[in-house]
C-alpha positions as a printed NumPy array, in Angstrom:
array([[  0.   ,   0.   ,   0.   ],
       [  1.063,   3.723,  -0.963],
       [  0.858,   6.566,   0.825],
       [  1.099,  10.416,  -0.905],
       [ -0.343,  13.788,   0.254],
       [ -2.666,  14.791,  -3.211],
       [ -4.261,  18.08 ,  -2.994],
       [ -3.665,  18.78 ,  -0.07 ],
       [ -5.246,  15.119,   1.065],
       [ -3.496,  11.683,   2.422],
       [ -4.147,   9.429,   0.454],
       [ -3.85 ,   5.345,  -0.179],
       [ -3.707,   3.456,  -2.646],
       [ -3.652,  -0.713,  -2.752],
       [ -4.645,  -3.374,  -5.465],
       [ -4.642,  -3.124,  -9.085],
       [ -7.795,  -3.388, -11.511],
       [-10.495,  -1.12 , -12.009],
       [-10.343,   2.251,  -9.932],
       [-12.652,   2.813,  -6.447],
       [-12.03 ,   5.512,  -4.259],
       [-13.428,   5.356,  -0.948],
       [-15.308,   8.411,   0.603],
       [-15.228,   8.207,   4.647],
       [-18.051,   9.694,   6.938],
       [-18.43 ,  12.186,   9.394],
       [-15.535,  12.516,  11.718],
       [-13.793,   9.497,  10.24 ],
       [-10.756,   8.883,   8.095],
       [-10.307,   6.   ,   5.556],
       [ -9.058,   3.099,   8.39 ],
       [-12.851,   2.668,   8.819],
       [-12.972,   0.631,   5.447],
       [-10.221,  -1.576,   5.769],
       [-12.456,  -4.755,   6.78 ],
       [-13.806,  -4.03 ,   3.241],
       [-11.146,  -3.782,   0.898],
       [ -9.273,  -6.636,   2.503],
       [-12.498,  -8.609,   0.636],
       [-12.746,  -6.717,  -2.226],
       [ -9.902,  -8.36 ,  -4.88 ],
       [ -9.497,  -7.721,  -8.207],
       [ -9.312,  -3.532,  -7.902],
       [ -7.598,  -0.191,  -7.039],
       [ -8.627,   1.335,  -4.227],
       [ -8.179,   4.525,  -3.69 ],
       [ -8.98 ,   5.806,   0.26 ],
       [ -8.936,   9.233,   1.252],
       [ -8.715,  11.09 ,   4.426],
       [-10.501,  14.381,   3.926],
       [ -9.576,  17.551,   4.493],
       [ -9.592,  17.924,   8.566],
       [ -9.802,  14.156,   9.194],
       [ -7.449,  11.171,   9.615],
       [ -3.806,  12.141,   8.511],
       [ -4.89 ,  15.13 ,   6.55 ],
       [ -4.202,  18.666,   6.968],
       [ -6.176,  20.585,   8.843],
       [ -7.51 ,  23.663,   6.924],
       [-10.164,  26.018,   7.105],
       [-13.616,  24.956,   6.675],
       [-15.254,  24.204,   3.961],
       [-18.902,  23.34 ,   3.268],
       [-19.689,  20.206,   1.759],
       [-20.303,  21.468,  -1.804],
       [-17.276,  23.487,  -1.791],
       [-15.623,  20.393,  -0.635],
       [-17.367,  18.623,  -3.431],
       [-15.705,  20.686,  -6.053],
       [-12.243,  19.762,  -4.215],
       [-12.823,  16.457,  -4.762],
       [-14.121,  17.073,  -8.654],
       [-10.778,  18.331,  -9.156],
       [ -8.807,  15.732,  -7.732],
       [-10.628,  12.88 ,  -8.232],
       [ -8.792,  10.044, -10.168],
       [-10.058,   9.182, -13.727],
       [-12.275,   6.253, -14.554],
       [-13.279,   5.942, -10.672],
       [-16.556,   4.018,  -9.238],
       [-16.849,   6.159,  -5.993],
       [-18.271,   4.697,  -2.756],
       [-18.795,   6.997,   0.015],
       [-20.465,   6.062,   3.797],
       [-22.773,   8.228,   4.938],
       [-21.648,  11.941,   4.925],
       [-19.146,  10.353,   2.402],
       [-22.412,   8.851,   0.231],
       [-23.705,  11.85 ,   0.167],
       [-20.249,  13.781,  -1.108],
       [-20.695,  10.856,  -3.777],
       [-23.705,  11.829,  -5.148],
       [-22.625,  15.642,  -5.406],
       [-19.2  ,  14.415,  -6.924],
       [-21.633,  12.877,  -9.277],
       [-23.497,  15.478, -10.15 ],
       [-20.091,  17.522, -10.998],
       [-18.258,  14.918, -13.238],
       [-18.184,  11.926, -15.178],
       [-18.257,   8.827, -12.577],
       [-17.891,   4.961, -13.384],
       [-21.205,   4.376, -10.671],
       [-21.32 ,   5.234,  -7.034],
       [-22.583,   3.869,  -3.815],
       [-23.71 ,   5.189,  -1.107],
       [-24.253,   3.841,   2.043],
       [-26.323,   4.131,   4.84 ],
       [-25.713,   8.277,   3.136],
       [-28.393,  10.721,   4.615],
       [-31.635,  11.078,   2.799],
       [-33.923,  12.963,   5.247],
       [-33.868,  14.963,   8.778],
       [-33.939,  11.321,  10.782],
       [-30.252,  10.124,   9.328],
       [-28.722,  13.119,  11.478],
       [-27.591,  11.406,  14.62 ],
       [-24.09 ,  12.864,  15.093],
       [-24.836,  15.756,  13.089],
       [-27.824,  16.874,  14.875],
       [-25.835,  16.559,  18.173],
       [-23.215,  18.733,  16.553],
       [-25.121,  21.184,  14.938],
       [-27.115,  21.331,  18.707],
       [-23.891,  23.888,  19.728],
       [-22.455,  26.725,  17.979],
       [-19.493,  27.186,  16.971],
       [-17.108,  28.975,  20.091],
       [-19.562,  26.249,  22.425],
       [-18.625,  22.98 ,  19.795],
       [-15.293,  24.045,  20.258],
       [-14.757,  24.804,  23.651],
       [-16.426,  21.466,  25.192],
       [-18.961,  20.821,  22.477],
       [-16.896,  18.292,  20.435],
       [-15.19 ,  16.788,  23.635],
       [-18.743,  15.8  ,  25.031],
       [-19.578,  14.041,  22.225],
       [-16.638,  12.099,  21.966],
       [-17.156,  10.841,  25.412],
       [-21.04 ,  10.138,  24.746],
       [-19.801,   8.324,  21.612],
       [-16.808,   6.441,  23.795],
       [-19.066,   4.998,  26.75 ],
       [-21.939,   3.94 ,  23.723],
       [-18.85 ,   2.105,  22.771],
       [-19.06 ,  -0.1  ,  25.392],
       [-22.052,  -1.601,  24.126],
       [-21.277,  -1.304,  21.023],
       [-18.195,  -2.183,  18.966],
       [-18.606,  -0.032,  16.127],
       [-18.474,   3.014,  18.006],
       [-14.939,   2.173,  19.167],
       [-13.337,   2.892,  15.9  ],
       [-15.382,   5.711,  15.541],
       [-14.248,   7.412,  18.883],
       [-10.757,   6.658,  17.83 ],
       [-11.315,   8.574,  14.559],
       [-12.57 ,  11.416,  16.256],
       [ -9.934,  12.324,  17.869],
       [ -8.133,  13.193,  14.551],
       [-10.944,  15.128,  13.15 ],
       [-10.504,  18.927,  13.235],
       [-13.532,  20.707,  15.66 ],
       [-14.223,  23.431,  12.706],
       [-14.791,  21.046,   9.943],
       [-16.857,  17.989,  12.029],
       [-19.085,  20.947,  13.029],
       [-19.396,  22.939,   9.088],
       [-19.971,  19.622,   7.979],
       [-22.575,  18.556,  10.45 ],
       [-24.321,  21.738,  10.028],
       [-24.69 ,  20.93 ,   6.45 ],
       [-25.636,  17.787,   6.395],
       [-28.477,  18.983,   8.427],
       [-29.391,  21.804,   6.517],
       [-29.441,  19.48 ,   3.32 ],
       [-30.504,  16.151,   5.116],
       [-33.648,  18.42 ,   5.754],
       [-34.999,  19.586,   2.687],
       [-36.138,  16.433,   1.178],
       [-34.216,  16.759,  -1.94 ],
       [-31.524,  14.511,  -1.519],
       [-33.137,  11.174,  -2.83 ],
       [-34.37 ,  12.902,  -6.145],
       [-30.402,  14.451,  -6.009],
       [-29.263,  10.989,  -6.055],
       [-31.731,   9.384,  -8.589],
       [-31.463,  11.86 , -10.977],
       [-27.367,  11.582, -11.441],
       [-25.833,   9.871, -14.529],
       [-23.869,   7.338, -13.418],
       [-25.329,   3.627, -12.383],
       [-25.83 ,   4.587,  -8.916],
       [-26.71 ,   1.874,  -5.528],
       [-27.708,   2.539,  -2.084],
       [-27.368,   0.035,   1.077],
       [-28.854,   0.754,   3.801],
       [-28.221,  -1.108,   6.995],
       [-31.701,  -2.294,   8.343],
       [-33.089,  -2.094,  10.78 ],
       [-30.534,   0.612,  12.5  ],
       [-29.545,   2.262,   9.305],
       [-30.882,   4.762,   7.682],
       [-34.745,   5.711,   8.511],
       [-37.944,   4.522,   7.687],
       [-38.845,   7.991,   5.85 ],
       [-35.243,   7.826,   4.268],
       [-36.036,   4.62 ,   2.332],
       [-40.087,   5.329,   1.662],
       [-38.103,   8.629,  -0.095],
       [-35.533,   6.408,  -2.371],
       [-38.817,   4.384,  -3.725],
       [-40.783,   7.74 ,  -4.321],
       [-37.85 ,   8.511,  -6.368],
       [-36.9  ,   5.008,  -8.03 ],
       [-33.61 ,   4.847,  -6.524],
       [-32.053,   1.109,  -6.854],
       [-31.246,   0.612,  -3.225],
       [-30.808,  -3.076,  -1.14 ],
       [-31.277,  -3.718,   2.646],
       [-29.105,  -5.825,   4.607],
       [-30.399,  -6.897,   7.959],
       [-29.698,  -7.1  ,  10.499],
       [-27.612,  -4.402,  10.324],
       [-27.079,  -0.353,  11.744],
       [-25.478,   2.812,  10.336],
       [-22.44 ,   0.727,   9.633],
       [-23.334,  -1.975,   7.583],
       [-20.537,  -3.213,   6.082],
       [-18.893,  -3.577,   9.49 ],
       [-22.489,  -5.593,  10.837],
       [-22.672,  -8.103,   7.688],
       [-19.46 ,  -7.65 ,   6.236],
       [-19.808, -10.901,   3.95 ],
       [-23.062, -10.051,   2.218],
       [-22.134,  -6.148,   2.138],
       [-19.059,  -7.302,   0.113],
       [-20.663,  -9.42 ,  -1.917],
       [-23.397,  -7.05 ,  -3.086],
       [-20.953,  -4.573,  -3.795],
       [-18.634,  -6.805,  -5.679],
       [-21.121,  -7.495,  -7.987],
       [-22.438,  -4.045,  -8.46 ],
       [-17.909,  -2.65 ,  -9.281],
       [-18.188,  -5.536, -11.403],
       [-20.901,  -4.54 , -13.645],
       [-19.944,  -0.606, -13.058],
       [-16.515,  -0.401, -12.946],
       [-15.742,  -2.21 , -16.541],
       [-12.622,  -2.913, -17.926],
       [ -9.497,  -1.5  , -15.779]])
């Protein structure tokens, strides 16, 4: 595996075949899909820590469209991008902005009931998120970890993210979780596109009535919560095997 800094992002790269870069979530870093690719033969991956998370620079803020356009212009040619929640959603706007081999998006918010972490963020402002904001949720998110193994790794990642960007970020991802357009965003976008959404714990109810209303191809693996391919990481690889394989083409 190789590391480099690209525009002004760390980035990995492991495997050969067709090209996947992997999108990471809110107040994560690329680590989080490792279980994943370790499954997933036969391509390039491509992992990126965003700007403000995992072994990237921090910066100043930027919303999530202008970080969209950051990742238009770096993005690798010929790429199937998959992106987990926050990072689904960066998909489809990536999407939207250039020409994409497919994308998938999972367990990516839909509607206002996906924001969990964001809502708690978005709860403070700013000076408050900073000050003690940030380090409360942390420690809500480390003793939920107790119960709950998944929320280990994501304490861990946490820790890296810069304050300023987990809370621009969250704020956005409210903002556009709750204007209902994000489904019809994500159906209407060029590229074969693919949703998974972990079920029952996923995404909500509303979220997936939203991708039928909009004819969005979409599967649900159960039983399974916001990180899915961590729950049922043998189906979850499987299902998105076959989608790279009929999206990604030729390498």
């Amino acid at each position: 595996m190789s590391f480099s800094l690209e525009h002004g992002m760390s980035v990995r790269r492991t495997g050969s075949g067709p090209r996947v870069v992997w999108i990471h979530g809110l107040g994560e870093s690329s680590t989080s899909f490792e279980p994943v690719i370790a499954r997933l033969t036969g391509f390039e991956h491509v992992l990126v820590d965003l700007p403000g998370y995992g072994r990237s620079p921090w910066v100043p803020a930027m919303g999530l469209e202008a970080l969209a356009d950051h990742l238009r212009a770096w993005l690798p040619t010929e790429s199937v991008v998959i992106g987990h929640s926050m990072g689904g959603v960066l998909a489809t706007l990536i999407a939207e902005r250039t020409k994409v081999r497919g994308i998938v998006d999972i367990d990516g918010n839909i509607s206002r009931g996906d924001c969990t972490f964001s809502a708690a963020a978005q709860a403070y402002s700013l000076d408050a998120f900073r000050t003690g904001g940030f380090a409360e949720l942390r420690a809500k998110v480390y003793a939920d970890g107790m119960t709950r193994p998944e929320l280990r790794g994501y304490h861990a990642a946490m820790c890296f993210a810069s304050p300023d960007m987990f809370h621009r970020h969250a704020c956005d991802l409210v903002e556009m979780s709750s204007t209902n357009t994000l489904a019809g965003r994500l159906a209407a976008v060029k590229a074969p596109a693919l949703f998974v959404a972990g079920v029952p714990d996923g995404v909500c109810a509303e979220t997936r009535r939203q991708l039928d209303v909009h004819g969005v191809k979409w599967i649900g693996i159960e039983p399974a919560g916001h990180w899915v391919y961590l729950d049922q990481l043998d189906r979850f690889t499987a299902e998105v095997a076959a989608f790279l394989r009929a999206a990604a083409g030729p390498g």
